[in-house]
C-alpha atoms as one frame of an Amber mdcrd trajectory, in Angstrom:
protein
   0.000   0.000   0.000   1.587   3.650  -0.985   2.173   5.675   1.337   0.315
   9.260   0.681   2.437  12.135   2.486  -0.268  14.566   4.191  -0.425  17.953
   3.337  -1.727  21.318   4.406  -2.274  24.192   2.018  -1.598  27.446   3.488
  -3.880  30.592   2.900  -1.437  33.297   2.535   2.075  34.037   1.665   5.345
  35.959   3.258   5.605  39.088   1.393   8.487  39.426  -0.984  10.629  42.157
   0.079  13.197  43.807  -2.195  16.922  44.353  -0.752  19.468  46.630  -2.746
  19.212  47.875  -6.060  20.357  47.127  -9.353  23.072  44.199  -9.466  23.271
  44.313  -6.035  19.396  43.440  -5.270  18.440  40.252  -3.678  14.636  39.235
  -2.508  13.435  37.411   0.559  10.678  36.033   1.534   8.116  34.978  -1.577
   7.241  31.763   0.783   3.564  30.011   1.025   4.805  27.038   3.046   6.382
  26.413   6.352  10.372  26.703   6.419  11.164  23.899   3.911   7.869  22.397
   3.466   8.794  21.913  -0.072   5.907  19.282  -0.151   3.351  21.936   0.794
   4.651  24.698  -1.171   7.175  26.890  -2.766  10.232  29.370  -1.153  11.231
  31.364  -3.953  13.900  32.786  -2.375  16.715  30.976   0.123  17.308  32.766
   3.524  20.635  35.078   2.767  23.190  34.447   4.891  24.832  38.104   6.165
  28.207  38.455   7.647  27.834  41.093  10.678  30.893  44.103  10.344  31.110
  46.778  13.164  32.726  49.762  12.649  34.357  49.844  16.260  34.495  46.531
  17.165  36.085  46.352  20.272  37.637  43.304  21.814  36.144  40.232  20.480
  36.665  36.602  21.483  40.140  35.067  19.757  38.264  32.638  17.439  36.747
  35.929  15.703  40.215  37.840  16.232  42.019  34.817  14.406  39.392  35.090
  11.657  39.371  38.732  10.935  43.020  39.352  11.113  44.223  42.808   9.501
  40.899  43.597   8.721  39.173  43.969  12.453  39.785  47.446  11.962  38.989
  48.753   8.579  34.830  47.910   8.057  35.025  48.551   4.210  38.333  45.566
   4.298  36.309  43.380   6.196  33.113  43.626   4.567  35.096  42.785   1.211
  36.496  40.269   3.105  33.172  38.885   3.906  31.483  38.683   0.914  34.112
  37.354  -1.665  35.860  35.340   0.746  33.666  34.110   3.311  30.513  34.114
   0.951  28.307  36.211   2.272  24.640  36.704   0.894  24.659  39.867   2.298
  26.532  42.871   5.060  24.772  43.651   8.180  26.943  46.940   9.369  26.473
  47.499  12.954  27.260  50.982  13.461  29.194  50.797  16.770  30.831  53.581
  17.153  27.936  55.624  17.300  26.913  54.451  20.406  25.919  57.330  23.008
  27.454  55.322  25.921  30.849  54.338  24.122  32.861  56.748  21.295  29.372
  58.175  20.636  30.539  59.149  16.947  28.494  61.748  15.085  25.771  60.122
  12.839  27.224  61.818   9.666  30.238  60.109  10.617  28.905  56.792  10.061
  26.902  57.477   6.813  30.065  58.177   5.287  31.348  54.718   6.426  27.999
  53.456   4.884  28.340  54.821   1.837  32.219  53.486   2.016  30.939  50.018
   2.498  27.986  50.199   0.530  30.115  51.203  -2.781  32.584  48.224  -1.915
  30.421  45.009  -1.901  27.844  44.080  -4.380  25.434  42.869  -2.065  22.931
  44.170  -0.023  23.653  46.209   3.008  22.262  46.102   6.758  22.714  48.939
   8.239  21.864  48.954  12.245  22.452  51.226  15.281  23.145  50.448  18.549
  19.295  50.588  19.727  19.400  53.625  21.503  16.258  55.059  20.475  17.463
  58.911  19.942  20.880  58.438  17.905  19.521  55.401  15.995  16.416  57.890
  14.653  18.984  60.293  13.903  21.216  57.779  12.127  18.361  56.875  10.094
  17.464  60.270   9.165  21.255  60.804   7.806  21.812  57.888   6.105  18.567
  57.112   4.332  19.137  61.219   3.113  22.574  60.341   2.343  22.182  56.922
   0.509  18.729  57.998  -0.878  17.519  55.293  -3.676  20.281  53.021  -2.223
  17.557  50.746  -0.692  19.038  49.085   2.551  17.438  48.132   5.135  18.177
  50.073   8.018  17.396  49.549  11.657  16.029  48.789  14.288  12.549  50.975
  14.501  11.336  50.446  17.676   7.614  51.667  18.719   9.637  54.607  20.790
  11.205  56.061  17.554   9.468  54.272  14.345   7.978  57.843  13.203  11.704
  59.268  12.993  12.880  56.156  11.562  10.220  55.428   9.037   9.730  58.584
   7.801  13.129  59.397   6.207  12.809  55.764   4.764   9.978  56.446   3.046
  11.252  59.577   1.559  14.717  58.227   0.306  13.355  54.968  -0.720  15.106
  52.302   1.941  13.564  49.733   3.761  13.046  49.477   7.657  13.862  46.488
   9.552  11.490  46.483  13.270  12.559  45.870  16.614  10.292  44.318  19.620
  11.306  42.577  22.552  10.143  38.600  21.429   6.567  38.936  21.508   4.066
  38.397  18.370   1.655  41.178  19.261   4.379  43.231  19.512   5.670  43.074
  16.558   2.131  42.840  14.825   1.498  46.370  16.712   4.795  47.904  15.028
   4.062  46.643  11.744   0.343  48.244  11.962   2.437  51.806  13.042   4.701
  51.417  10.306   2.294  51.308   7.148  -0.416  53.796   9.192   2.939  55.912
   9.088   2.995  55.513   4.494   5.258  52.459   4.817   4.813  49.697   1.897
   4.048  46.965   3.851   6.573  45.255   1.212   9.575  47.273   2.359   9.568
  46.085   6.004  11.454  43.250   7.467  10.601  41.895  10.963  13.312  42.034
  13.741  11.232  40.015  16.262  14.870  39.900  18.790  16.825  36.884  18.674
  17.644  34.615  21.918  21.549  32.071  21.391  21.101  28.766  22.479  20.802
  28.250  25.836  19.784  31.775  26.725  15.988  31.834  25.544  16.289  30.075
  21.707  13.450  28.423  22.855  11.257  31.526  23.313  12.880  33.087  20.081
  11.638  30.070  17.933   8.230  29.790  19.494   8.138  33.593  18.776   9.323
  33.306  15.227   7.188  30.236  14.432   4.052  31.763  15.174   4.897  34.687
  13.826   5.279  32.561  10.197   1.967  30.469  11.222  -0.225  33.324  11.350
   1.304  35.143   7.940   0.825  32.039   6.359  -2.344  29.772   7.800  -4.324
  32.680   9.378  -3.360  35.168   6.523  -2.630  38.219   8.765  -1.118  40.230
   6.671   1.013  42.257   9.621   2.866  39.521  10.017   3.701  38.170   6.971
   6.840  40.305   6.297  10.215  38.411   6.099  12.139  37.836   9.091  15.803
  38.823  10.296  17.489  37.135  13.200  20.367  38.660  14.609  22.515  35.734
  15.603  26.135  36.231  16.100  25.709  39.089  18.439  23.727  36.879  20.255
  25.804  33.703  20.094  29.231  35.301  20.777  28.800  36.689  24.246  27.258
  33.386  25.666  29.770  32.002  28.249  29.508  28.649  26.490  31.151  30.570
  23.043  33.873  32.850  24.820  35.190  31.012  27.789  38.310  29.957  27.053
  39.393  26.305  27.148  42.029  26.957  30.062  38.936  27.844  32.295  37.103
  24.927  31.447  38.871  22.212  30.068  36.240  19.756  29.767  34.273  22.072
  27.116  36.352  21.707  24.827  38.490  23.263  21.605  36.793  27.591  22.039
  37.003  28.163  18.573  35.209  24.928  17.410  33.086  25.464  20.478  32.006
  29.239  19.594  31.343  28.053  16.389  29.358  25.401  17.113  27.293  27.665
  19.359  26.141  30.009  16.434  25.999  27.851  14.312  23.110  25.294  16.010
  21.353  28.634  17.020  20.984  29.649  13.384  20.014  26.527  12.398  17.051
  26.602  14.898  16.068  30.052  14.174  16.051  28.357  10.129  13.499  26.428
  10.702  11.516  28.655  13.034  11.570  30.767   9.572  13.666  33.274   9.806
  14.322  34.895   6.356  18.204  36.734   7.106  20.245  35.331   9.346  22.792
  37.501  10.625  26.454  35.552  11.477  29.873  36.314  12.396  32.415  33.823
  11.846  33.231  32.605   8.368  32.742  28.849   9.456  29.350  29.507  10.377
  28.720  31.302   7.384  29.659  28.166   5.410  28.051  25.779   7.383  24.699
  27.870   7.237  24.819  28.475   3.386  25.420  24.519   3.506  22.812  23.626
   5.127  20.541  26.125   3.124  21.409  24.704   0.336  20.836  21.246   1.061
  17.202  21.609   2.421  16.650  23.659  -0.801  17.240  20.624  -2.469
């Protein structure tokens, strides 16, 4: 007797959302099946894989020192670095140094790194503040007026600043990526602001906060997951914009992925370790449907695209 593999026919679809322009333009989103659910349905577009690149990046961990090398200090070198070494689908620029309670650089400052890295790579670019609520609306303002038809996707709006955020976007022709703390009504609620605010519903990306393994993945996928259910089986259309998960920020300051193997011995090689770590949290976050996954080291950026491209089949 055949077996007959059950199916379930979704109502609605994730929105396809445009990133970059020209040669440099890549969709996501386009899906009207659950992650993968190539049985049920169709993605049209894989998940990109982005490579994150700060600005100011600090002190970082050894296994990311090791794999940055000359470039840890020069975000146009390692964003180059990124995409035609490491592969990247994509640059998410975190915009460090503009952070109020650090260097607190001026926001016209960073828009010319922006534009710097933005003329470098031909991929899309991220571009994200530090989530302080003022300087990241006034970030916005400058660099959607400075990069105006560029199309990235800047963020995060939150509901505290989405007005100063949005609007600029909307007049310079970006796209807005939105911030809530885990929570679907949350983000549902932000969305609604957004396109009461003139957004295209089809130029926002969903930022619904992203928990590492071990420290609240769980909550993050549940999130994430219903987020997708609803945009595709109830057919709400505030949430069926794409999804972004920020994951190496995430991943990289869990004890588990920067303790080093003198302190506990019985953990393990770090670097393999740290790895590891990101990696199993994006692959979670995958299949809880998230649409750009944002990564650090180059391994996990390989083993990622890997995997994505297995599952796509």
């Amino acid at each position: 007797m055949a077996f007959t593999l059950p199916t379930e026919t979704a109502k609605g679809k994730i929105r396809e959302v445009e990133l970059g322009v020209g040669e440099k333009a890549r969709k996501v989103g386009g899906e009207n099946c659950l992650p993968f659910y190539l049985w049920e349905g169709e993605m049209p577009n894989k998940p990109l894989v982005a490579a994150e690149v700060m600005d100011e990046p600090g002190e970082l961990v050894p296994a990311l020192e090791k794999a940055l090398g000359e470039v840890k200090n020069d975000p146009v070198a390692w964003a180059k670095k990124a995409v035609e070494e490491w592969g990247a689908d994509a640059v998410f620029l975190l915009l460090s140094s503009t952070d109020p309670k650090g260097t607190d650089a001026p926001a016209e400052q960073a828009a010319e790194t922006v534009l710097k890295v933005e003329e470098a790579v031909k991929v899309p670019l991220i571009v994200y503040g530090t989530e302080d609520v003022e300087k990241d609306a006034e970030i916005a303002r400058v660099v959607s007026t400075k990069a105006e038809g560029k199309n990235l996707l800047i963020g995060p709006a939150k509901e505290d600043n989405f007005k100063k955020v949005g609007a600029p976007a909307i007049g310079y022709k970006q796209t807005v990526s939105g911030m809530t703390p885990i929570d679907v009504n949350l983000a549902k609620q932000l969305n609604i602001l957004l396109t009461n605010l003139g957004m295209e519903a089809e130029k926002l990306v969903i930022d619904p906060t992203t928990g590492a393994l071990g420290y609240g993945l769980e909550y993050t996928y549940s999130v994430m997951e219903r987020l997708k259910i609803a945009g595709l089986f109830q057919d709400d259309s505030m949430t069926q914009m794409p999804m972004l998960a920020n994951i190496g920020f995430q991943a990289w300051k869990t004890k588990e992925a920067k303790s080093p193997e003198e302190e506990y011995p019985e953990w393990g090689d770090a670097e393999k370790r740290g790895i590891m770590w990101e990696t199993v949290t994006a692959v979670a976050l995958l299949l809880a449907g998230a649409n750009i996954l944002v990564l650090r080291h180059p391994e996990s950026i390989r083993l990622v695209k890997q995997l994505i491209a297995d599952l796509s089949g």
